[in-house]
C-alpha positions in Angstrom: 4.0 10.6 43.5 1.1 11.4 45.9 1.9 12.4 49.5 0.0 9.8 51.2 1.1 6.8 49.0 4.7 7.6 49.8 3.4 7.8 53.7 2.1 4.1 54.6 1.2 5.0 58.1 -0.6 8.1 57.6 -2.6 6.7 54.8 -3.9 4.0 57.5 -4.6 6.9 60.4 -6.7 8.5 57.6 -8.4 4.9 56.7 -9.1 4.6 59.8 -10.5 7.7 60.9 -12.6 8.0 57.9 -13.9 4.5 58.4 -15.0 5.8 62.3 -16.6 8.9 61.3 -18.6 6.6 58.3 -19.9 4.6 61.5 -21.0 7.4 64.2 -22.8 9.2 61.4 -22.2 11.2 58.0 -19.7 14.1 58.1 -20.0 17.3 56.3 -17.7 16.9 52.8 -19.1 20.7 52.2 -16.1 23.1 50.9 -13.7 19.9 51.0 -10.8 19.0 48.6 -11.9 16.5 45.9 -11.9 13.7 45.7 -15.5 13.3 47.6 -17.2 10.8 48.7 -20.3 9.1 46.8 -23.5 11.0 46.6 -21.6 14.5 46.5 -20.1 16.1 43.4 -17.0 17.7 42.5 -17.0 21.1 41.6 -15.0 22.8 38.6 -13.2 24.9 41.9 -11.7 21.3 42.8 -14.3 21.3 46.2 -17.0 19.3 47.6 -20.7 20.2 47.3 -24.3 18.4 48.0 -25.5 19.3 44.5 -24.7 21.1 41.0 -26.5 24.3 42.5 -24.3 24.2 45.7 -21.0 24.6 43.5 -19.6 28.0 44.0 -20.1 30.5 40.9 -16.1 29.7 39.9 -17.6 27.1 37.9 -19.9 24.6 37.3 -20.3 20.2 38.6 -19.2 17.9 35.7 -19.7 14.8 35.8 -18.9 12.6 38.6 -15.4 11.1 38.3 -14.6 7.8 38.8 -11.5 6.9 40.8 -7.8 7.6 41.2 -7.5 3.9 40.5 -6.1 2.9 37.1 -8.4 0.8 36.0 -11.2 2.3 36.8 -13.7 4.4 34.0 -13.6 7.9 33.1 -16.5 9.9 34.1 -18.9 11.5 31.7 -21.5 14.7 32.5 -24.4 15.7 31.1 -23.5 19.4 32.3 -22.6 21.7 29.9 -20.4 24.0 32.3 -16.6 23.1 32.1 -15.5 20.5 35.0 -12.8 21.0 37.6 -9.9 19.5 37.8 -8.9 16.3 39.4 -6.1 16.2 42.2 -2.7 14.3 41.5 -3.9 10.3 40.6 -7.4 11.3 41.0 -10.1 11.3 38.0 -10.7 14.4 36.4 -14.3 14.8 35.6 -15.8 15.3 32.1 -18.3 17.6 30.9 -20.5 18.3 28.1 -23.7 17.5 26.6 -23.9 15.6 23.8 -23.5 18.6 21.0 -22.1 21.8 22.3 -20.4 21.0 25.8 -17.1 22.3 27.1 -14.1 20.9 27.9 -13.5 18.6 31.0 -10.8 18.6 33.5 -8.0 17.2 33.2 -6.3 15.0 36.0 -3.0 13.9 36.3 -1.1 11.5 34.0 1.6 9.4 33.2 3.6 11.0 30.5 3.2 8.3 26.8 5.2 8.0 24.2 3.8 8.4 21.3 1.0 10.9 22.9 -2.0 11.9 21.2 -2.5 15.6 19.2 -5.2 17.5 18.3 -4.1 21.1 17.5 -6.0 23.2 20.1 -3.1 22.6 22.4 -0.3 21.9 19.9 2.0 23.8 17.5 2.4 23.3 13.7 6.0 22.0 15.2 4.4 19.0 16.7 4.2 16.6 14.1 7.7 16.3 11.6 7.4 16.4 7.9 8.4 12.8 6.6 11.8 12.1 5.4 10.6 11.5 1.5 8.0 14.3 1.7 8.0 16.1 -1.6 5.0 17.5 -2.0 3.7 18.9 1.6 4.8 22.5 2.2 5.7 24.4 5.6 2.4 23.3 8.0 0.0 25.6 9.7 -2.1 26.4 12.2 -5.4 26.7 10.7 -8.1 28.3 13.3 -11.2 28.5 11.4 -14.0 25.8 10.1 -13.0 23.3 7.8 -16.0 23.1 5.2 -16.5 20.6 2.8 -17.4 21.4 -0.9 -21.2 21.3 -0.3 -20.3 24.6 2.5 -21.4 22.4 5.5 -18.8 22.1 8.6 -16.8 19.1 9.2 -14.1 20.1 11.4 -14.5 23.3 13.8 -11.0 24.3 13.7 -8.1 24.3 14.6 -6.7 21.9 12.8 -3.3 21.2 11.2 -3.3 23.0 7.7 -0.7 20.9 5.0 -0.4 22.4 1.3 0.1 19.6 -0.8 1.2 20.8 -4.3 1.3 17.7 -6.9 3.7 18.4 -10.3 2.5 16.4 -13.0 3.1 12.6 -13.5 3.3 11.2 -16.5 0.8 8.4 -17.5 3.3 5.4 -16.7 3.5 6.7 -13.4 2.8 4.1 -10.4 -0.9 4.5 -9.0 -0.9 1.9 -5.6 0.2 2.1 -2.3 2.3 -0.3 -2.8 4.9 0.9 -5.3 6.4 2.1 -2.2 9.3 4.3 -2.8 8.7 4.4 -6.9 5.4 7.6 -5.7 8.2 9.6 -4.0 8.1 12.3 -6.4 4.6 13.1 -6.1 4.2 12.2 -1.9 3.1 13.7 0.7 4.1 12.3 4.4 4.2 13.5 7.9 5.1 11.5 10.8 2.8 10.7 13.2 5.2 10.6 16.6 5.4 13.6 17.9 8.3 15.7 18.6 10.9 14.7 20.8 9.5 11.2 21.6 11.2 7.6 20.5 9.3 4.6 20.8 11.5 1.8 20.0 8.8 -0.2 19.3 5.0 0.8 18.5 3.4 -3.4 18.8 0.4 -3.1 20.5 -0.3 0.9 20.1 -3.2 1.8 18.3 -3.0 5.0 16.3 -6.4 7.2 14.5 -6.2 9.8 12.1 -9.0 12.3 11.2 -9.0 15.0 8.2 -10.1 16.4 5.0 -8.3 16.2 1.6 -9.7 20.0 0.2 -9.8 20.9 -3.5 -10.2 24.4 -3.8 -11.6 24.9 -7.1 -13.1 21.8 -9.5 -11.8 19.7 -12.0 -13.6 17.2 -14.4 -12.7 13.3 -12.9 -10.7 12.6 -10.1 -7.0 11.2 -10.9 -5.6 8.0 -9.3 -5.2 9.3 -5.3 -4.9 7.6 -2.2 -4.3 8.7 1.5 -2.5 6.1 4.0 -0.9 5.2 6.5 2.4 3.4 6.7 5.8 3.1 8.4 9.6 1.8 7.6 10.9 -1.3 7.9 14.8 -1.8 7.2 14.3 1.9 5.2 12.1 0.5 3.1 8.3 1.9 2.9 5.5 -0.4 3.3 1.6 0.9 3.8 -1.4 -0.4 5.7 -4.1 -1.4 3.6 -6.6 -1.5 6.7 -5.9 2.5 6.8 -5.8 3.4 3.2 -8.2 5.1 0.7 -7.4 4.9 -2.3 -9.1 5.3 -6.0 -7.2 3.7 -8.7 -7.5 4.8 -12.8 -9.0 8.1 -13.6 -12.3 8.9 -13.5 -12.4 10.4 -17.0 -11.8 6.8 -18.7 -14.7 4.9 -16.8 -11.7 3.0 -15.4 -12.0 4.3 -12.0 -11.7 1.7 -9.3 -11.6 2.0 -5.2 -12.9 4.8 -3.4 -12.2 8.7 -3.8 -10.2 10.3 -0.7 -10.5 13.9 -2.3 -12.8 16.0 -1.7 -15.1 13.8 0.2 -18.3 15.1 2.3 -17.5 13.2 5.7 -13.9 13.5 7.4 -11.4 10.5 6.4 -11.0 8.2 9.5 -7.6 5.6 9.0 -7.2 3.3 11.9 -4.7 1.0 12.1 -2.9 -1.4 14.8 0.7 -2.1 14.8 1.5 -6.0 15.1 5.3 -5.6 13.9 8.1 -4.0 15.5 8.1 -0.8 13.9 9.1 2.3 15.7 7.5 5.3 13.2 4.6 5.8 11.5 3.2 8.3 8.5 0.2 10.0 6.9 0.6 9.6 3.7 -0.8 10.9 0.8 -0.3 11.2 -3.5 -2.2 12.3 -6.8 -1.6 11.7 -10.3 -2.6 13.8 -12.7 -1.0 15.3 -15.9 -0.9 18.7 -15.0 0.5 20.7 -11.3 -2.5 20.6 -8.9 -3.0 22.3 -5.3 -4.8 21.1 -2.6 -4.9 20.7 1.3 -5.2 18.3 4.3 -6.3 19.4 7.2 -5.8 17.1 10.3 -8.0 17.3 12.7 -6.6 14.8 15.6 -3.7 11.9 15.5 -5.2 10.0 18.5 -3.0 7.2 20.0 -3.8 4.8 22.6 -3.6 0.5 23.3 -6.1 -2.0 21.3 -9.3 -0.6 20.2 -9.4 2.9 20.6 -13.2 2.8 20.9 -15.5 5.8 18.9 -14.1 8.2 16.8 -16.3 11.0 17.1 -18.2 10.9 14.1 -21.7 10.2 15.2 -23.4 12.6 17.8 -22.6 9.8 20.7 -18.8 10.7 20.7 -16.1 8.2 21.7 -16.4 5.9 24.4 -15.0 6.5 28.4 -11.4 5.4 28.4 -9.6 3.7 31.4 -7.3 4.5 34.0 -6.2 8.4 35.5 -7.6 11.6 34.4 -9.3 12.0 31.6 -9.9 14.7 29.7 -13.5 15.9 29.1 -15.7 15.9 26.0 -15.6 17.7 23.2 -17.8 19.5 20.1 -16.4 17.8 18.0 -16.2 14.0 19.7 -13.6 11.9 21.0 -10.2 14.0 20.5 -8.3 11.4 22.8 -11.2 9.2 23.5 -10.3 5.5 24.8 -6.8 5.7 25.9 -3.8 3.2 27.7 -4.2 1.9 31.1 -2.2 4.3 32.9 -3.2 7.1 31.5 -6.8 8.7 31.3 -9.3 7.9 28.9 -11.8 10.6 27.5 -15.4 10.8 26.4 -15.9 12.0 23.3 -18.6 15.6 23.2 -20.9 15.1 20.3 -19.6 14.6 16.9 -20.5 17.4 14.0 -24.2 16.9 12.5 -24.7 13.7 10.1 -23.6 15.5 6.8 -27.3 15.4 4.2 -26.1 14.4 1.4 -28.5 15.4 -1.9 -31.3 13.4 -2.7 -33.2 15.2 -4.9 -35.0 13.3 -7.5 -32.5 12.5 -10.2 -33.7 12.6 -13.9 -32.0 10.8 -16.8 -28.2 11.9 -18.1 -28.2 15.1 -20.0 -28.4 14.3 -23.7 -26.1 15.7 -25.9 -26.8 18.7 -28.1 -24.0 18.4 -30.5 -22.0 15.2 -31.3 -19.7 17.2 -33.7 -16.2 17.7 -31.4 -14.5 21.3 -31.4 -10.8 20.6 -30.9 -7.6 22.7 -32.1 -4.0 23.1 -30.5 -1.1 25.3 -30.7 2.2 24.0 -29.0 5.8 25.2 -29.5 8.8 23.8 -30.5 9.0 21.9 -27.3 5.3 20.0 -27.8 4.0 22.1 -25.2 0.7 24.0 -25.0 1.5 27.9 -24.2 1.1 28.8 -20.7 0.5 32.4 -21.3 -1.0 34.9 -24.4 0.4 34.0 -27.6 0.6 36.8 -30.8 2.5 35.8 -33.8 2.9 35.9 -37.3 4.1 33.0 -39.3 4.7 30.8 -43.0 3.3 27.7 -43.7 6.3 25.2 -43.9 4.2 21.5 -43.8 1.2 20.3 -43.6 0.4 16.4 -43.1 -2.8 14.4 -42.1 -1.6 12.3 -39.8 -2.4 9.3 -37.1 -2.1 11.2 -33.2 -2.7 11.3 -29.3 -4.2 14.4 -28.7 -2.9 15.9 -25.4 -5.8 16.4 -23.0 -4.5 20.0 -22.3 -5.4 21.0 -25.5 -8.4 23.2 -26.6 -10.9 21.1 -26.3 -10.1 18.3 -24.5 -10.7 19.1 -21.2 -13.8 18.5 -19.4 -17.0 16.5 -21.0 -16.9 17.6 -24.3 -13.2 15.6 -24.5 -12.1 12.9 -25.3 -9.5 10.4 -27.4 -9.2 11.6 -30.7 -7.0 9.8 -33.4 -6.0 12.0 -36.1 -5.2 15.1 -37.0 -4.3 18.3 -39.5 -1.1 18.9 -38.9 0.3 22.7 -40.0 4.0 23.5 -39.1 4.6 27.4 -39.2 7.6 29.6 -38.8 7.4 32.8 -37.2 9.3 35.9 -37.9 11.5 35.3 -34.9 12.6 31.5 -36.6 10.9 29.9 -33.8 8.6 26.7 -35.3 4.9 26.2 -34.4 2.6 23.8 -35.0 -0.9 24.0 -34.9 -3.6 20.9 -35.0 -7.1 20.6 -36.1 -9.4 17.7 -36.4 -10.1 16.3 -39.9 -13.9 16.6 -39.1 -14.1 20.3 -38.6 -10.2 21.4 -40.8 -9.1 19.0 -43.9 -5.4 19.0 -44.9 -6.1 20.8 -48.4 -7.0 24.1 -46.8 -3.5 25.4 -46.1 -0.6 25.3 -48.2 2.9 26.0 -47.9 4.1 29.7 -47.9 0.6 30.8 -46.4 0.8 33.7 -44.4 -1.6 33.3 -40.6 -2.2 35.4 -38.2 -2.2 32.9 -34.6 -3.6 34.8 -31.8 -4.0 32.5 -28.5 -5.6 34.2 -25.4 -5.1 32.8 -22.3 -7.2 33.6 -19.1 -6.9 32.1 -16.1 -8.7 32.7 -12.5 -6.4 30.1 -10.9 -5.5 26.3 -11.7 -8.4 24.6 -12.6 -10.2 28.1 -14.1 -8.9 28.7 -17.3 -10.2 30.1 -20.6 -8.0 30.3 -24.1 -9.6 30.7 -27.4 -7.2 30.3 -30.4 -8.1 32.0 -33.6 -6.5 31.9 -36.9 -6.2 35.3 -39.6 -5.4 34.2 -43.4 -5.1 38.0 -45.4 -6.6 39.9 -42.5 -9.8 38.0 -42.6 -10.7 35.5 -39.8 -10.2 31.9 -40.9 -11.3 29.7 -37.7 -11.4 30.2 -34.3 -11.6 27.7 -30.9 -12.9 28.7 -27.8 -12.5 26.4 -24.6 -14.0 28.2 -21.4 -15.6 28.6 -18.2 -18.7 30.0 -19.5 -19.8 31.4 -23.1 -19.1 35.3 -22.4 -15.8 34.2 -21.6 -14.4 36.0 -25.2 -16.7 37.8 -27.7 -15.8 36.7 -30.8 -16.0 40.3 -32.5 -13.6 39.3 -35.4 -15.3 37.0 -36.4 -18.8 39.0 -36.0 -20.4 36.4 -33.6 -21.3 36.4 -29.9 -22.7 33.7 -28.0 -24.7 34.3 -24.4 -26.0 31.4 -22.2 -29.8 31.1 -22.8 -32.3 28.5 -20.5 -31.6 25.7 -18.4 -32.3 23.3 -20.6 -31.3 20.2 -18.3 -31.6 20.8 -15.0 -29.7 17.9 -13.7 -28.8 13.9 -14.0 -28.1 10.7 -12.6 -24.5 10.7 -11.9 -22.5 9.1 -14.9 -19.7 6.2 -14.6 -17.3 8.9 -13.7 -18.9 10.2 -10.6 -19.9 13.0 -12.4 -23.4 14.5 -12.8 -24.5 17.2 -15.4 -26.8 20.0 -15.7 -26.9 21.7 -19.0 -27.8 25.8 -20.1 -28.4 26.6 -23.7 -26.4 28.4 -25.9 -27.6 31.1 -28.5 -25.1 32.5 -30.9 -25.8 35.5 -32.7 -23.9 36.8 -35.8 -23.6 40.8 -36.0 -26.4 41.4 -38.1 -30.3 39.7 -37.2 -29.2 36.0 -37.5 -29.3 34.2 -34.3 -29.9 30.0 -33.5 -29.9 28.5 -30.2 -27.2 25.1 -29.4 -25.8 25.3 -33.2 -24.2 22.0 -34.5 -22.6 22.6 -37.8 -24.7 25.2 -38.2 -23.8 28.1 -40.9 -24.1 31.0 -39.3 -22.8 34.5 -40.6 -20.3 32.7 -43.3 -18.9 30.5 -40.9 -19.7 27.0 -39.2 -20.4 26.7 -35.9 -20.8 24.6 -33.1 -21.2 25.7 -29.3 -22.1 23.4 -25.9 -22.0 24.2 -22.7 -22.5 22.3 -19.4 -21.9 22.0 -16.2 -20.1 18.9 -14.2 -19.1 18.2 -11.2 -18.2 15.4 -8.2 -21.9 13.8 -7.3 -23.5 14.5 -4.7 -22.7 17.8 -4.5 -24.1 21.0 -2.8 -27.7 21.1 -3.9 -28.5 24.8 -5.5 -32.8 24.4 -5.6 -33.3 27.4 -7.7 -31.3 26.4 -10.7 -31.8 22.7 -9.2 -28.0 21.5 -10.4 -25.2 21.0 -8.3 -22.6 23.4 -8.5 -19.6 22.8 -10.1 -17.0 24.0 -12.8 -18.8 25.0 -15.9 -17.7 23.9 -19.7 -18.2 25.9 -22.9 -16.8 24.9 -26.1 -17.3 26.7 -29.9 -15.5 26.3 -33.0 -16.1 28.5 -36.2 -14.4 27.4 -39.2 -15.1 30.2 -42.3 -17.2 28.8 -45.4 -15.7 27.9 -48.2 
């Protein structure tokens, strides 16, 4: 409590005498305590001066603050040096120009439960894990620049760092918000109350989140995803659709519906107003995909206040002044607390990051395709399941069927552009010298069922390289009588193996397709030749079916990636994970 409000009488001697000295002429505020009187300016030293130049060299004039009085506005500067500090009740001014000012002073206020966070001030330990989190791991502190995936700045750091790690879901899995507690196994959630504070009820608070959903490497189609927010009522989870983003189907069956939350070029903003009587509230966030992905949220600010919370930063205006005590100056970044309750003080928001360019160079028409022929194979164990790791074995033919089947998308192949449904295939059962059962798959089109028998003898080499998750090369290739019989390849790029069994290399030639109009999928293309050579003089460029060295071949390769991405002008394609598939099958 101030010292004067407690002290009637002495607050009305000071009235009084200030109200005399107004009428027999102006008195000298110079090297005086703030608060000061109109037409003077409060230094960052927390004294009186005529002018910004009169300030002592402590520190610099922010802008004028408004006054102790809780209602009245926060003060905003155009100054760029950082602003003083306002006394007990008083306004604290705020400073900053609109891109690249510092941080205001802060003034005194009422403590507020739930308070805002942004993660300059605050510890990892602020905000709790949820209480069905299963997917976010221990969170950090992380200091540096958050960048998007076209390289360009979004958050200036710190923010709060959450590894989300996703295990697979199968494809009956539940893809909307509002499954509620049936996504547990592949949620992420982390409450948005701080610490140590208990609501009771949260009607009428206002609450803003801001953050980036990072992918670090690429994959070919989003999965069904959504961030939200949400809360419990009687232990049951509910979500807020007016903070939610959320993309329903997968992106790789034209089915995709809603809008993407992953790897997005601007920050995610979910607002949302509480109108029941909850007393907790969650980020929340969940992928579905058929294989374990990584990625990572970064928050930037969880920003509470009453009603409309006014800007949030993201364009170079910043939020709006808040009401009541100290506020909190500007800064880079906009608004970290901007708006704010009546009793305690509002900010104004510095200058949000630069409007992120998206790319807009002129778009040609969709890659065509070079080979319609597909190039698919598999290998799985006794357990269905596609090795995770080199495989060497020797083995008898025990079956072989043609047969009506669902090809698994993690097999070689299927992945990435070149993919898709396939219906049938040659199956081959073999036992290896250890009695373990393999089965291997090819499709009718490139393998037919007469070419094995029972009691052949193969060779099954499987090479598996991997630079991490979404980064992985195998090529499978099968030896009848120590003479190569087939081989797959499923890569990164074409040098990925050299086929030197089989006596053929492939190299990526010209950029024969520099770039396209995104696809249904999101997805754009930009497409490099292949040339094959065999290990004499024969050579041919993008083979399809083409006989080559005893054997037929067929070899794409293409880029694809999440449009609009980062725009590379030499090579004039965005970048993104690159696809290479070849199959050789010997003449017979």
């Amino acid at each position: 409590m101030n010292w004067l409000n407690a002290n009637p009488a002495v607050l009305l001697l000071v009235t009084a005498g200030l109200s005399a000295g107004a009428c027999a002429g102006e008195v000298s505020l110079e090297g005086k305590p703030c608060p000061c009187e109109s037409g003077w300016v409060c230094c960052s030293d927390g004294f009186c001066a005529r002018d910004p130049g009169s300030c002592s060299s402590t520190g610099g004039a922010p802008g004028e603050g408004g006054s102790g009085d809780s209602s009245a506005e926060g003060g905003s500067g155009d100054s760029s040096a950082e602003g003083g500090s306002g006394d007990s009740g008083a306004e604290g001014g705020s400073s900053g120009n609109s891109f690249s000012g510092g941080d205001g002073g802060t003034g005194a206020a009422s403590p507020e439960c739930p308070g805002s966070v942004d993660f300059e001030t605050s510890s990892s330990e602020s905000l709790a894990l949820g209480p069905h989190n299963r997917v976010f791991l221990a969170p950090s502190i992380a200091p540096d620049p958050v960048q998007n995936h076209a390289d360009q700045v979004v958050f200036p750091g710190p923010t709060l760092s959450l590894l989300a790690k996703f295990p697979e879901a199968s494809s009956d899995a539940p893809a909307d918000p509002s499954a509620g507690a049936a996504l547990e196994p592949w949620l992420g959630e982390l409450s948005l109350v701080p610490e140590g504070c208990e609501p009771g009820s949260l009607t009428g608070k206002t609450v803003r989140v801001r953050l980036l959903w990072h992918l670090d490497g690429a994959i070919v189609g989003a999965p069904p995803h959504g961030v939200f927010l949400g809360s419990y009522v009687d232990g049951e989870p509910v979500y807020y659709p007016d903070a939610s983003q959320v993309q329903l189907g997968h992106e790789r069956t034209g089915l995709a519906t809603g809008t993407p939350a992953l790897n997005t070029l601007n920050p995610i903003v979910l607002t949302h107003t509480f109108t029941e009587d909850e007393d907790s509230a969650y980020l929340r966030v969940y992928l579905l995909e058929d294989f374990e992905i990584e990625t990572t949220v970064y928050v930037e600010s969880v920003t509470w206040g009453e009603g409309d919370l006014g800007g949030s930063g993201e364009e170079p205006t910043g939020g709006t002044d808040g009401g009541g005590g100290a506020g909190t100056g500007g800064h880079a970044t906009g608004g970290v607390t901007s708006g704010g309750s009546s009793d305690i003080g509002g900010t104004t928001g510095g200058g949000g990051a630069s409007p992120i360019v998206e790319c807009t160079r002129p778009q040609a028409e969709r890659c065509p395709e070079t080979c319609d022929a597909p190039s698919a194979a598999c290998l799985q164990n006794e357990e269905e399941q596609v090795p995770e790791q080199s495989v060497h074995l020797s083995g008898t033919v025990t079956a072989v069927a043609q047969e009506p089947w669902a090809w698994p998308y993690d097999c070689l192949g299927m992945r990435g552009p070149f993919g898709g449904a396939q219906t049938e295939r040659v199956r081959v059962d073999l036992l290896d010298d250890q009695g373990k059962t393999w089965t291997l798959s090819f499709l009718p089109e490139l393998i037919e069922a007469e070419r094995f028998r029972a009691d052949d003898e193969l060779q099954i080499d499987f090479e598996r390289m991997q630079a991490n998750v979404f980064n992985v090369s195998r090529k499978l290739s099968v030896t009848r009588d120590g003479e190569p019989d087939a081989f797959f390849i499923d890569a990164t790029g074409a040098k990925a193996f050299q086929s030197d069994g089989e006596g053929l290399a492939f190299t990526t030639g010209d950029l024969s397709c520099a770039y396209s109009v995104p696809g249904f999928d999101g997805c754009t293309t930009a497409r490099h030749t292949v040339i094959a050579r065999s290990s004499g003089t024969e050579e041919t460029t993008d083979p399809c079916r083409a006989s080559l060295d005893g054997f037929t071949v067929s070899a794409r390769f293409q880029y694809a990636g999440s449009a609009p991405a980062s725009c590379n002008a030499s090579a004039g394609s965005c970048d993104a994970q690159s696809s290479f598939v070849a199959s050789g099958v010997r003449e017979r």
